[in-house]
Every structure is written in C-alpha cells, then in structure tokens.
N, C-alpha and C positions, 0 to 999 in steps of 0.2 A: 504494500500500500504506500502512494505519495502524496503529501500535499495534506493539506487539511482537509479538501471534501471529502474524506473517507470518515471523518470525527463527527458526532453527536451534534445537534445544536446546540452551542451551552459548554461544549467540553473543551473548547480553546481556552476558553479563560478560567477552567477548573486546572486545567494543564498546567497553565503559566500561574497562577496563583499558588499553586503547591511548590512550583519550581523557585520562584518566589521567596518562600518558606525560609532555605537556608540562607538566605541574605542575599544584598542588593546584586544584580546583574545588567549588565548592558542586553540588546537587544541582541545581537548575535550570541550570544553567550546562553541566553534563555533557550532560544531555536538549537542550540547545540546539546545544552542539558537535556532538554524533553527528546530529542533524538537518543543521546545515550543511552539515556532511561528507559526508551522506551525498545534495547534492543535494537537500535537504526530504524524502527517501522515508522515511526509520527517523524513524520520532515514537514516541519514550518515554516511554510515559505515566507520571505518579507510582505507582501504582498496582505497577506491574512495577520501578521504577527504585530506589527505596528500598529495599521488600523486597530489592532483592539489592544492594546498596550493605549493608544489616546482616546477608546472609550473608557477604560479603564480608569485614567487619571481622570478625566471626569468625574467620575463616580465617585470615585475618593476612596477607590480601591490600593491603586500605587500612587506612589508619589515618585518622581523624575531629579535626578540633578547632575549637572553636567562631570564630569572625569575623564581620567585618562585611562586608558585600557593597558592589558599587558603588554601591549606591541605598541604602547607611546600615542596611541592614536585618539583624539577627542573623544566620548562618546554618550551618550543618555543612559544613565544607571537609572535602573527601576526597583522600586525599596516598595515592601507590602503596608499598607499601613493597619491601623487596628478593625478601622471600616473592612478591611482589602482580607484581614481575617476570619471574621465574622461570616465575610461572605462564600470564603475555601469551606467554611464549616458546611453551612448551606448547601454550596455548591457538589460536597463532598456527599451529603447526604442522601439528596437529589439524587444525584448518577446512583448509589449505592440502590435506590429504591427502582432506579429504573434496570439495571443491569439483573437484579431479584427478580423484577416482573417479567424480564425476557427470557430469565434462566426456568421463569416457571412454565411460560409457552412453550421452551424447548424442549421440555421433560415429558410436557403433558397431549400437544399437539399434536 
C-alpha cells in the first residue's frame, strides 16, 4: 500500500498525533516515523501530511516553531499540545471501536 488513500478517514491525524507523542518533529521527520513504524506500508506523502499538520494547528492540536534540522537545514517543528492530547485519546478510541466493529463483521459474515 502507498500514499495515504489507503488510511481510514480520521487516521492521518491519529497517525501523526501519536507520532507526535514522543516529542517535537519536523514534517519530514513525522512522514518518516509513521513509515518506520509502520513497517514501510503508510508512506505520507507531503501532499496529504502538511495540509493536515495546518488543520491541525488550527485546532490547537500542535503547535509549530521554526528550527534547525539535523542536516543544518531551517524547518517547522510540530510539538503536540495538551488540546492535540486529549484529542490522540479520542482519536485512539474511535479507531479502537471501529477496527472491533470490522473485526466482528469478519468473524461473523
């Protein structure tokens, strides 16, 4: 699987929210996490990763401040904030309830 149209509605920003988690990241850095982790299958492309990286700050889920990267290079660091928690909870929950519900059509159908 490539790309993010393969992911859930909803599970971008569960994705990057958990990623999140272990402290601040720049945007290529997040797209690289959620690939590791995810075994190389979730590749998020810029395209999808940003746009919601700036609804996100909106919401007052992350907050942004500018840095330098490991390679010297300017970049937007994205910090989780306590709002941007609350909502990984939610958001964690959610998928949990829905991945149950499919687990039980699989079983039963």
């Amino acid at each position: 699987m490539n790309e993010t149209s393969g992911l859930l509605p909803g599970t971008l920003y569960l994705l990057i929210l958990r990623t999140l988690r272990a402290g601040p990241l720049h945007g290529y850095a997040i797209s690289k996490r959620i690939k590791q982790c995810s075994s190389e299958l979730l590749d998020v492309e810029e395209g999808s990763l940003y746009p919601a990286l700036q609804r996100m700050l909106v919401k007052g889920w992350v907050e942004a401040e500018w840095g330098m990267t490991e390679t010297n290079r300017r970049a937007r660091f994205y910090k989780l904030t306590k709002e941007g928690t609350k909502q990984l909870r939610a958001e964690t929950a959610d998928f949990l309830r829905l991945v149950a519900a499919i687990s039980e059509v699989l079983e039963t159908a």
